[in-house]
C-alpha positions as protocol buffer text, in pm:
chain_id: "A"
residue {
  index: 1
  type: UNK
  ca { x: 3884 y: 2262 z: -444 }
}
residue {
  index: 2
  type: UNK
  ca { x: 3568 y: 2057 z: -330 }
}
residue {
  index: 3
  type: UNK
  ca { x: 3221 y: 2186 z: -293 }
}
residue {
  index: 4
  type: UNK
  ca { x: 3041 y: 2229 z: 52 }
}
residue {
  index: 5
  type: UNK
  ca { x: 2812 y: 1960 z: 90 }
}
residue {
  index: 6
  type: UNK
  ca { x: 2447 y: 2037 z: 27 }
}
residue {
  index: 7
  type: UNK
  ca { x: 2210 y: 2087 z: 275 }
}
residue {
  index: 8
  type: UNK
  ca { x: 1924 y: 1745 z: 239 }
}
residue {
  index: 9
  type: UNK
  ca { x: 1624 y: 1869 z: 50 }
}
residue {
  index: 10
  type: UNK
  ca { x: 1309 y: 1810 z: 283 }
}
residue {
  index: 11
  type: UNK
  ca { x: 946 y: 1824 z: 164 }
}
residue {
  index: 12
  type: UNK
  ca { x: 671 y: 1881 z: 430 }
}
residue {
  index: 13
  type: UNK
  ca { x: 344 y: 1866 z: 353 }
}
residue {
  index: 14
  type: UNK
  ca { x: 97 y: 1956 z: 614 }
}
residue {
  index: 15
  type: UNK
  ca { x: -283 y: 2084 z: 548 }
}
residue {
  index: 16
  type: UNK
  ca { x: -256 y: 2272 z: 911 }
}
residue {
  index: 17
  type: UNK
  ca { x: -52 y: 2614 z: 811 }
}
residue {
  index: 18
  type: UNK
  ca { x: 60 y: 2665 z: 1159 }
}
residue {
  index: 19
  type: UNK
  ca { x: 213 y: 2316 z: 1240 }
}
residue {
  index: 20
  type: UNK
  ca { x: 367 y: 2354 z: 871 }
}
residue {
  index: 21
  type: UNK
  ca { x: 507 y: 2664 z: 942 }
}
residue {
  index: 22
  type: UNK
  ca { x: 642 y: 2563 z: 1298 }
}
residue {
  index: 23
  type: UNK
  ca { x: 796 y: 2231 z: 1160 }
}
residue {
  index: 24
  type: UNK
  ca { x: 972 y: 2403 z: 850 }
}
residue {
  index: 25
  type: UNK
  ca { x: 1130 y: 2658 z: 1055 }
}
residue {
  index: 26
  type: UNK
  ca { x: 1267 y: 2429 z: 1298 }
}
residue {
  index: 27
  type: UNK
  ca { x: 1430 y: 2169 z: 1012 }
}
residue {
  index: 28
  type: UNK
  ca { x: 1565 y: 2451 z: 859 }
}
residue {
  index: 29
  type: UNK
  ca { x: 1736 y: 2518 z: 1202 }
}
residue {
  index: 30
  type: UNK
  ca { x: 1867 y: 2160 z: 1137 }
}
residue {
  index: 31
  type: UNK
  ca { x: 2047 y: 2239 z: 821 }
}
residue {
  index: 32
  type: UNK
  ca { x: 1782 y: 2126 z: 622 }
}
residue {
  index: 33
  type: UNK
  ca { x: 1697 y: 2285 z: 247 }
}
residue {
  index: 34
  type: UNK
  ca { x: 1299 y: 2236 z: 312 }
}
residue {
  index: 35
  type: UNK
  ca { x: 941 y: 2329 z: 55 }
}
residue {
  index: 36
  type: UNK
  ca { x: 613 y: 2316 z: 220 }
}
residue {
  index: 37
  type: UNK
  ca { x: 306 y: 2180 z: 35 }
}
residue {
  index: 38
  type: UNK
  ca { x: -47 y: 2228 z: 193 }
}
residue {
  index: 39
  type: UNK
  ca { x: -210 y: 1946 z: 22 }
}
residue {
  index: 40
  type: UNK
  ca { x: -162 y: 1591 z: -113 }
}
residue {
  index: 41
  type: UNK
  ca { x: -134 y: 1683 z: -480 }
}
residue {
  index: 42
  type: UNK
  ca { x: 88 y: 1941 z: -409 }
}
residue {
  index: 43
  type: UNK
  ca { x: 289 y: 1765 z: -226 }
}
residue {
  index: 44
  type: UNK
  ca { x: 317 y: 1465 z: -505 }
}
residue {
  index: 45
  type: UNK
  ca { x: 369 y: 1762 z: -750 }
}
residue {
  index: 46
  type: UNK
  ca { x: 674 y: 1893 z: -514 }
}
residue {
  index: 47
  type: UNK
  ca { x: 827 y: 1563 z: -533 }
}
residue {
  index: 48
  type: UNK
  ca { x: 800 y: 1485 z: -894 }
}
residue {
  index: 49
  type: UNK
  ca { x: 964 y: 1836 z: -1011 }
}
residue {
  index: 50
  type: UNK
  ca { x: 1222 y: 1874 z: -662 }
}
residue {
  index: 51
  type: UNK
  ca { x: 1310 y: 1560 z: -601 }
}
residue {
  index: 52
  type: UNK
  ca { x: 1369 y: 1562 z: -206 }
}
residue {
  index: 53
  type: UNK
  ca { x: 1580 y: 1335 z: -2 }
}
residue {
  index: 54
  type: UNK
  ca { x: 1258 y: 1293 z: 266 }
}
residue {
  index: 55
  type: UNK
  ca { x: 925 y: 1372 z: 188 }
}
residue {
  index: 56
  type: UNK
  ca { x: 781 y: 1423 z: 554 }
}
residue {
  index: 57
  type: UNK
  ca { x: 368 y: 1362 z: 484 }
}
residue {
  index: 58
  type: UNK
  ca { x: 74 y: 1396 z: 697 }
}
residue {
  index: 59
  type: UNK
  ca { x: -232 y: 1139 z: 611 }
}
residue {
  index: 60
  type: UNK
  ca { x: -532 y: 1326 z: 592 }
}
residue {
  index: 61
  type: UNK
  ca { x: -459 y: 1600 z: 381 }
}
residue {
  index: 62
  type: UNK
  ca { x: -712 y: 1749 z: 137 }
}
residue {
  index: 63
  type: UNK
  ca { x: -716 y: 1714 z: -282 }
}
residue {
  index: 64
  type: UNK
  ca { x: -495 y: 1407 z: -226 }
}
residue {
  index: 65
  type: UNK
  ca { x: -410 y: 1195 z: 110 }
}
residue {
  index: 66
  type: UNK
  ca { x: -67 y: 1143 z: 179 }
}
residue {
  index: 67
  type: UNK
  ca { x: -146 y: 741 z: 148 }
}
residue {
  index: 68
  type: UNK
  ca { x: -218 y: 833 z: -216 }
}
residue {
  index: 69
  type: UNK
  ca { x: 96 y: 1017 z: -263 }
}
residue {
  index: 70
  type: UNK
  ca { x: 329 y: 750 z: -108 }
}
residue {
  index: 71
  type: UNK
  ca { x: 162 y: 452 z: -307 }
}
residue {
  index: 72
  type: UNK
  ca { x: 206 y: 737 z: -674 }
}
residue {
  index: 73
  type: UNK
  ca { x: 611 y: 798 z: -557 }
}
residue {
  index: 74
  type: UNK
  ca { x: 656 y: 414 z: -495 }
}
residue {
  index: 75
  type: UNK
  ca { x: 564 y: 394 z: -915 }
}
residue {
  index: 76
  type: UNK
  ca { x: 844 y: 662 z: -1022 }
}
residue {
  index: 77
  type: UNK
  ca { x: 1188 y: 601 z: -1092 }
}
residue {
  index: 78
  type: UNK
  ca { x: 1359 y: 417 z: -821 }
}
residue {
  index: 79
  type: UNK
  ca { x: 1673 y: 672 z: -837 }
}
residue {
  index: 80
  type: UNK
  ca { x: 1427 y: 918 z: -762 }
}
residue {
  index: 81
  type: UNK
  ca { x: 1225 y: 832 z: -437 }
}
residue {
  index: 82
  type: UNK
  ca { x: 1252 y: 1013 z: -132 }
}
residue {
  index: 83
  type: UNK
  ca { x: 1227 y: 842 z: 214 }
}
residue {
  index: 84
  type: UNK
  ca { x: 848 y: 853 z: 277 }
}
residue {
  index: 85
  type: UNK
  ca { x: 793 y: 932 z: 647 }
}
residue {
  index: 86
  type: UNK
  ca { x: 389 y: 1004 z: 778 }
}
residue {
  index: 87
  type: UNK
  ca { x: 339 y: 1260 z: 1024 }
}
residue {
  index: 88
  type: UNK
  ca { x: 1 y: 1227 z: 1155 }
}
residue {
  index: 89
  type: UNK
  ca { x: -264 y: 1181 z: 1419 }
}
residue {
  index: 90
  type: UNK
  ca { x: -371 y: 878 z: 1317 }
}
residue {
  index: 91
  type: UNK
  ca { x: -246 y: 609 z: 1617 }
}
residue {
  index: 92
  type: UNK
  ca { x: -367 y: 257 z: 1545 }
}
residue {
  index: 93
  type: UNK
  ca { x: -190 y: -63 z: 1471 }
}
residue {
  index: 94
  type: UNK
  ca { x: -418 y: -57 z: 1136 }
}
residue {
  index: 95
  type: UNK
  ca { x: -343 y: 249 z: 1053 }
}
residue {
  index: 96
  type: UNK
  ca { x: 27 y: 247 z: 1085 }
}
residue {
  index: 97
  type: UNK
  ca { x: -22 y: -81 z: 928 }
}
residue {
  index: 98
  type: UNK
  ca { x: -185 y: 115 z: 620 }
}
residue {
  index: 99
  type: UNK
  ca { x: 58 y: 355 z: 597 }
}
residue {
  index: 100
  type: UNK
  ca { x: 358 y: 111 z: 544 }
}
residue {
  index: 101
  type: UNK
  ca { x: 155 y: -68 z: 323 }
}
residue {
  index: 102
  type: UNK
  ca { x: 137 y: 226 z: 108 }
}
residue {
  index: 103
  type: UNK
  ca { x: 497 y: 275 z: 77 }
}
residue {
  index: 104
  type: UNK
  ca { x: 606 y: 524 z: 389 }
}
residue {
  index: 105
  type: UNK
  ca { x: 945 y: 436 z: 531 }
}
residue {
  index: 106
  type: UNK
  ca { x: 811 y: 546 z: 910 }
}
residue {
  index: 107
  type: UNK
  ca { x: 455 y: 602 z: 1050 }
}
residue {
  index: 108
  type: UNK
  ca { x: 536 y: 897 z: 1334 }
}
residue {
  index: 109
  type: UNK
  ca { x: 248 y: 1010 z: 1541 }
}
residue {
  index: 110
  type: UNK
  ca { x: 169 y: 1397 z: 1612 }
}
residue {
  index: 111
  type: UNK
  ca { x: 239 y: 1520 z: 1851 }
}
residue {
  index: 112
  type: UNK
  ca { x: 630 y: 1445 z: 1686 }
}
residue {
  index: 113
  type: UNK
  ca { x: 919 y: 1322 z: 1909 }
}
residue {
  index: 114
  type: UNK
  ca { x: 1137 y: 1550 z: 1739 }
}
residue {
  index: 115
  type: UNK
  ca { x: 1474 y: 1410 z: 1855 }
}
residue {
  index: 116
  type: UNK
  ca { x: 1319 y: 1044 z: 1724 }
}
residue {
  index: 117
  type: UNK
  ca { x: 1271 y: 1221 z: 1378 }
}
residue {
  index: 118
  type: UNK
  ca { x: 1629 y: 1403 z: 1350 }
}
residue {
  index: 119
  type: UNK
  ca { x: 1789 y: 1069 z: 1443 }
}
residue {
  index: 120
  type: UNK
  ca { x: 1594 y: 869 z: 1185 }
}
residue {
  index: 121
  type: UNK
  ca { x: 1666 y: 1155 z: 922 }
}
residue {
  index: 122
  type: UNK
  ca { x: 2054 y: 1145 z: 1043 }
}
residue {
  index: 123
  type: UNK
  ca { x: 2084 y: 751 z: 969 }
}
residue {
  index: 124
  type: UNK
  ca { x: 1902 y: 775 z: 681 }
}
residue {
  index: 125
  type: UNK
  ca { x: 2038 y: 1043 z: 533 }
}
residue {
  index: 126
  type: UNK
  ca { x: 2395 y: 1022 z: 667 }
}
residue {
  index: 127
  type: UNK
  ca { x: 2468 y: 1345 z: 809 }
}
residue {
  index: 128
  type: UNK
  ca { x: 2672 y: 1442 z: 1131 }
}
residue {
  index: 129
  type: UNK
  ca { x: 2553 y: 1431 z: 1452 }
}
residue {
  index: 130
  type: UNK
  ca { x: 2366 y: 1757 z: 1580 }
}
């Protein structure tokens, strides 16, 4: 007899409570198993001892900024390294630029096209269409 399949883990770090809160409640609506983080280093601490599929990060996050956290997970174990996506308000070339440069997959810009997101996380990640 073969096991369900497992819902993808999902880390979401956020240092705004409300737009954490919002965002986890509608992945988990997606199927998605998700953990919040309110900081950077709490975050990075989440992904070391988890292990998500997706680690969904916004920049400018107290303690540690989620560039910092991408450019610690790019030095782990390959076998263990989430697709790094950055959720933020930050718009420019330079500082999607930055953020790719630091080792995030995707640079998506608040407020989030949420359809854009599920369909990146669906190729990625393989799962059925919603």
């Amino acid at each position: 007899m073969s096991q369900p399949p497992t819902a993808p883990r999902l880390l979401l770090a956020d240092d705004d409570g409300r737009v954490l809160n919002a965002s986890a409640a509608a992945l988990i609506l997606q199927g998605f198993e998700v953990r919040t983080a309110l900081d950077g280093l709490a975050a990075l601490t989440a992904i070391q001892r988890w292990h998500p599929d997706v680690a969904l990060l916004d920049i400018e996050m107290p303690v540690m900024d989620g560039r910092t956290v991408a450019r610690t997970v790019r030095k782990m174990d390959p076998k263990l390294q989430p697709l790094l996506i950055a959720l933020t308000a930050l718009t420019s070339v330079a500082d999607r630029l930055a953020s790719i440069h630091a080792g995030f997959n995707y640079h998506f810009t608040k407020p989030i096209q949420f359809e854009a997101l599920l369909r990146t996380l669906d190729f990625h990640l393989d799962l059925p269409r919603r």
